[in-house]
C-alpha positions as CSV (number, residue, x, y, z in Angstrom):
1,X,4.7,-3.0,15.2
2,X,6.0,-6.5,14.0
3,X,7.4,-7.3,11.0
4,X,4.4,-9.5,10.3
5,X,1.8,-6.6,11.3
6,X,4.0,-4.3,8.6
7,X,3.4,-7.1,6.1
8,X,0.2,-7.2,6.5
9,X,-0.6,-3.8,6.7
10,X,1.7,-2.8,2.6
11,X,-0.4,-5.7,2.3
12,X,-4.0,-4.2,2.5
13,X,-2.6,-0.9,1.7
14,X,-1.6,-2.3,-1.8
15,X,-5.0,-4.4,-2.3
16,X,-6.7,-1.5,-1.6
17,X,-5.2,0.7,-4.6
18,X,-5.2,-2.1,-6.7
19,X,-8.6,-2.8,-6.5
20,X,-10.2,0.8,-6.5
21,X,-7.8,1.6,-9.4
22,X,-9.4,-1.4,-11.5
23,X,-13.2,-0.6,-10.3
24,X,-12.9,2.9,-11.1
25,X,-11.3,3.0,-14.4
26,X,-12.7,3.3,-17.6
27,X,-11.3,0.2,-18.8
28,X,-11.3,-2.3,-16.1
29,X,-9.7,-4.8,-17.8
30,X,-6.5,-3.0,-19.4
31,X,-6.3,-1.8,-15.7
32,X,-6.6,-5.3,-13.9
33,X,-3.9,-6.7,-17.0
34,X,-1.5,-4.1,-15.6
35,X,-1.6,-5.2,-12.6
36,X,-1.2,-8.4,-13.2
37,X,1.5,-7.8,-15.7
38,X,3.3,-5.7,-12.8
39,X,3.5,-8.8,-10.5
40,X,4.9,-11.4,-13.7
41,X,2.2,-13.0,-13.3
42,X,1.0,-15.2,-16.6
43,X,-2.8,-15.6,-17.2
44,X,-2.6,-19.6,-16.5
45,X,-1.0,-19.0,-13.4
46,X,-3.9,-16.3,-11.9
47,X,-6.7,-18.7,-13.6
48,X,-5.2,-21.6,-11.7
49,X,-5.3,-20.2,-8.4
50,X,-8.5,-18.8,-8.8
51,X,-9.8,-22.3,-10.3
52,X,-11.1,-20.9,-13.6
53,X,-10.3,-21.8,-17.2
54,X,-7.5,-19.0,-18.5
55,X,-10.0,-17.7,-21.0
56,X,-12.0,-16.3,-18.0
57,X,-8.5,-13.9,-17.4
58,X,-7.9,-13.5,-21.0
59,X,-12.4,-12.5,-21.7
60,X,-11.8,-10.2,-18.7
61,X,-8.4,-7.9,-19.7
62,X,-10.0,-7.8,-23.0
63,X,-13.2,-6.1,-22.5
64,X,-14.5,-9.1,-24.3
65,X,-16.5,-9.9,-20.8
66,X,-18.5,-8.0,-18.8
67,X,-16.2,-5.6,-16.4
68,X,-16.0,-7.7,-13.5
69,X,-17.8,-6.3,-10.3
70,X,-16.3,-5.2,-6.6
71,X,-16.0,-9.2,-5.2
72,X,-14.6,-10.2,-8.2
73,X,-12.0,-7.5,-8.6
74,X,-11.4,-8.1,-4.9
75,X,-11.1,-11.9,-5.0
76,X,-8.4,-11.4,-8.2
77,X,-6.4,-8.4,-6.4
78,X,-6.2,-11.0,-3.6
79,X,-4.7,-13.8,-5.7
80,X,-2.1,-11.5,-7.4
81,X,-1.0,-10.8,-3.7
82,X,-1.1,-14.3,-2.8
83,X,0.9,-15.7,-5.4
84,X,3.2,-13.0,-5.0
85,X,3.7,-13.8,-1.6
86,X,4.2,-17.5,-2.2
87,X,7.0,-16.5,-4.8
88,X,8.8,-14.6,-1.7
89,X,7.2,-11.6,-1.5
90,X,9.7,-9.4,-3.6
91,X,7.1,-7.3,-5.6
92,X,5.2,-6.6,-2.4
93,X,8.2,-5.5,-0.8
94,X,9.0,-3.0,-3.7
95,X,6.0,-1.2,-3.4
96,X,6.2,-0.5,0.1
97,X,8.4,2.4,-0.5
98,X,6.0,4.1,-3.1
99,X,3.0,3.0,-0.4
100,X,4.6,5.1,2.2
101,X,6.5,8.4,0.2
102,X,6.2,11.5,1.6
103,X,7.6,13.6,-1.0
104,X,7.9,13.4,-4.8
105,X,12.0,12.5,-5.4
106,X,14.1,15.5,-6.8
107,X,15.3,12.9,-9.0
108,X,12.1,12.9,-11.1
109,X,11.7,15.3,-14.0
110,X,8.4,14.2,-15.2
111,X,5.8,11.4,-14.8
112,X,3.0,10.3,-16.3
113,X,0.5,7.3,-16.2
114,X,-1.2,6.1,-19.4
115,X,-5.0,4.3,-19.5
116,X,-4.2,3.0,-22.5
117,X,-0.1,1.3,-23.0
118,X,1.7,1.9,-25.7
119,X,4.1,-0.3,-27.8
120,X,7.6,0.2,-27.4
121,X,8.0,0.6,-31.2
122,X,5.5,3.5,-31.1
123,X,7.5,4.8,-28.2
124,X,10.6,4.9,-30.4
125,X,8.6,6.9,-32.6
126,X,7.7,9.1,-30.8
127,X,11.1,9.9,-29.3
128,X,13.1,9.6,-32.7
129,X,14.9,7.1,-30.7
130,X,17.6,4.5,-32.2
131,X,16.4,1.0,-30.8
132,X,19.7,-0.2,-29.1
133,X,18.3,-3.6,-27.6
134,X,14.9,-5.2,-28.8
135,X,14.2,-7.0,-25.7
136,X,11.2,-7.8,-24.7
137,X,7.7,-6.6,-26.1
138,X,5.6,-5.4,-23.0
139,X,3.1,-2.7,-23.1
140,X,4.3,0.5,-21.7
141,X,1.6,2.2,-19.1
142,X,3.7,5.4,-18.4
143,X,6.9,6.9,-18.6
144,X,9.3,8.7,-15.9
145,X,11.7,11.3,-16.9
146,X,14.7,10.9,-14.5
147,X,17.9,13.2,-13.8
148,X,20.0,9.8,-13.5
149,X,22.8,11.9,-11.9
150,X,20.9,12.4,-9.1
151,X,19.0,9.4,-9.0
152,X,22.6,7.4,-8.7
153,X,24.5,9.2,-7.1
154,X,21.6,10.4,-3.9
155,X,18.9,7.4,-3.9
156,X,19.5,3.9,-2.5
157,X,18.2,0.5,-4.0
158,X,14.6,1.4,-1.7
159,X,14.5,4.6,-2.5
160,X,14.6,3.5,-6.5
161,X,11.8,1.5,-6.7
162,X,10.1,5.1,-5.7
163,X,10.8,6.0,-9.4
164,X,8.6,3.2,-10.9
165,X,5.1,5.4,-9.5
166,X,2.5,2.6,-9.8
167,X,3.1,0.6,-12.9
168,X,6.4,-1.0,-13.1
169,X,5.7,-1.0,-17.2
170,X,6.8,2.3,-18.3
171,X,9.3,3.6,-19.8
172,X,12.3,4.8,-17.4
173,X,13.8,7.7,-19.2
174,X,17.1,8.9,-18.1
175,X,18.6,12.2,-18.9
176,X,22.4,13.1,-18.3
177,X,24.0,10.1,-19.8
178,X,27.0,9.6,-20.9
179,X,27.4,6.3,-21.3
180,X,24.9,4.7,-19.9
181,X,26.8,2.4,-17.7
182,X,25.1,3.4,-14.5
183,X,21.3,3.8,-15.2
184,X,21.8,-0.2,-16.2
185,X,23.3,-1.0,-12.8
186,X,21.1,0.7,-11.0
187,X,18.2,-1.3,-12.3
188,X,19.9,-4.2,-11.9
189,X,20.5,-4.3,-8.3
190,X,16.7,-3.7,-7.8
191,X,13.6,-6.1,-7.7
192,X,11.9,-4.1,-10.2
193,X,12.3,-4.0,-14.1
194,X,10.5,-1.1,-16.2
195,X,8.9,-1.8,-19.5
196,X,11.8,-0.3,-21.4
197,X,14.7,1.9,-21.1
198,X,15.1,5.2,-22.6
199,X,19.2,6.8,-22.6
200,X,18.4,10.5,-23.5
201,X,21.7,12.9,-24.9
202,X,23.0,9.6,-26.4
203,X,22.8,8.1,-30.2
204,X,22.7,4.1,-30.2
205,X,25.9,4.0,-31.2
206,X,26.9,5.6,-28.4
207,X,25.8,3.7,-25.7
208,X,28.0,1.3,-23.6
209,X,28.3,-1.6,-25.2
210,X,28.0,-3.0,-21.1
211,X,24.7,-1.1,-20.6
212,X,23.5,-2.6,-24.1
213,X,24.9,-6.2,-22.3
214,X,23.1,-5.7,-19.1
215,X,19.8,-4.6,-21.0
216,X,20.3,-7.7,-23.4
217,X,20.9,-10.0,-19.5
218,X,17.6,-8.6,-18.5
219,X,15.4,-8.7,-21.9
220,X,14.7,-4.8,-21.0
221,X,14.4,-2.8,-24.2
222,X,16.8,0.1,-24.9
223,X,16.4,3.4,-26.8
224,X,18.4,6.0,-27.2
225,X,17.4,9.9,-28.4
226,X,19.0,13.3,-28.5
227,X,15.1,14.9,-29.1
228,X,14.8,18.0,-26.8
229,X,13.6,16.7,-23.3
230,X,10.2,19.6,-23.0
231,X,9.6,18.0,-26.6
232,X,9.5,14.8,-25.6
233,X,7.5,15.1,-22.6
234,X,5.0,16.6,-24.2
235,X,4.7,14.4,-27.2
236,X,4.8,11.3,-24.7
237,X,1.8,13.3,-22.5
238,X,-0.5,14.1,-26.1
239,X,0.1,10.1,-27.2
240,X,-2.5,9.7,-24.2
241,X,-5.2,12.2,-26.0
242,X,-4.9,11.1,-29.3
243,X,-3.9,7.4,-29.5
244,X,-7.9,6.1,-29.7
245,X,-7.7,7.6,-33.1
246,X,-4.8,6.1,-34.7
């Protein structure tokens, strides 16, 4: 197979999940904002290519317009690609490794996908974390727990990306820190950024002041908690069944 038929086949792979994610969701719209959100793509650029005025995009992730049928869906899934591939290709390229797993990575503790995101400051909540770097506000669409011992010391740069699952904004929490030097490097080196960046076994004030530097480089926001790991997972999971009403 040529590089080009690979392409091209991550390619439709991807579009495929992408769009029956959206069209099957109970919120189209927060799903088709994730997505686009994944890819850094802003609302203007998306309504440009598709020749539409930016309210169309905004009416859409809202709820505010009708959910937006299969073509539709299809013909936006297709411009998120496009773009992406005029801009080099590099998120595309990320999510051939989660595309084409085999196996869960040891490195992962837990994961978990939200319908709904969550705001970091609710995530620090949560978590009784200390707020180490603000960063930037993004919604947060999931979490992964991650053993970063193993994740740094077994997985390569591809291998990663596999950590993100399908939504690049989550929160990547990593347990057996000690400084948290490493996690930061790690992320660093790699095309994708998550929605925030959780140090477990540390207090704010002991973090790195290099990891706070490198999450300060990035604009990722950093927490920190010593909250008992099963505790946290499972608050994280119930925000899921109970968020509607608060």
């Amino acid at each position: 197979m040529s590089e080009d038929e690979s392409h091209d086949m991550v390619r439709q792979r991807l579009a495929e999940k992408m769009a029956g994610e959206i069209t099957l969701s109970e919120k189209p719209g927060e799903a088709l904002k994730k997505w686009r959100l994944n890819f850094e793509i802003a609302q203007t650029d998306l309504s440009g290519y598709l020749s539409v005025s930016p309210s169309v995009i905004s009416d859409y992730e809202s709820g505010r317009r009708k959910s937006p049928g299969t073509l539709i869906v299809s013909r936006i899934v297709d411009a998120l690609l496009e773009i992406d591939a005029q801009r080099g290709g590099q998120k595309i390229h990320a999510y051939e490794g989660i595309l084409f797993a085999d196996k869960k990575s040891k490195a992962i503790y837990a994961t978990y996908e939200y319908t709904f995101p969550m705001q970091v400051a609710k995530l620090a909540n949560i978590i009784e974390a200390d707020i180490v770097n603000k960063g930037i506000e993004k919604p947060l669409y999931g979490f992964t727990v991650v053993d970063s011992k193993k994740a740094i010391l077994e997985l390569s740069s591809h291998e990663f990306q596999k950590l993100y699952g399908w939504s690049t904004e989550r929160a990547m929490i990593f347990t057996k820190v000690t400084t948290g030097k490493s996690p930061m490097v790690a992320i660093r080196v790699t095309n994708l950024k998550p929605g925030a960046v959780v140090m477990h076994g540390l207090r704010g004030n002991e973090v790195h002041l290099m990891a706070k530097k490198m999450a300060e480089i990035d604009r990722i926001p950093l927490l920190a908690t010593t909250m008992d790991i099963d505790e946290m997972v499972e608050a994280l999971k119930k925000y899921s069944e109970y968020h509607v009403i608060e």
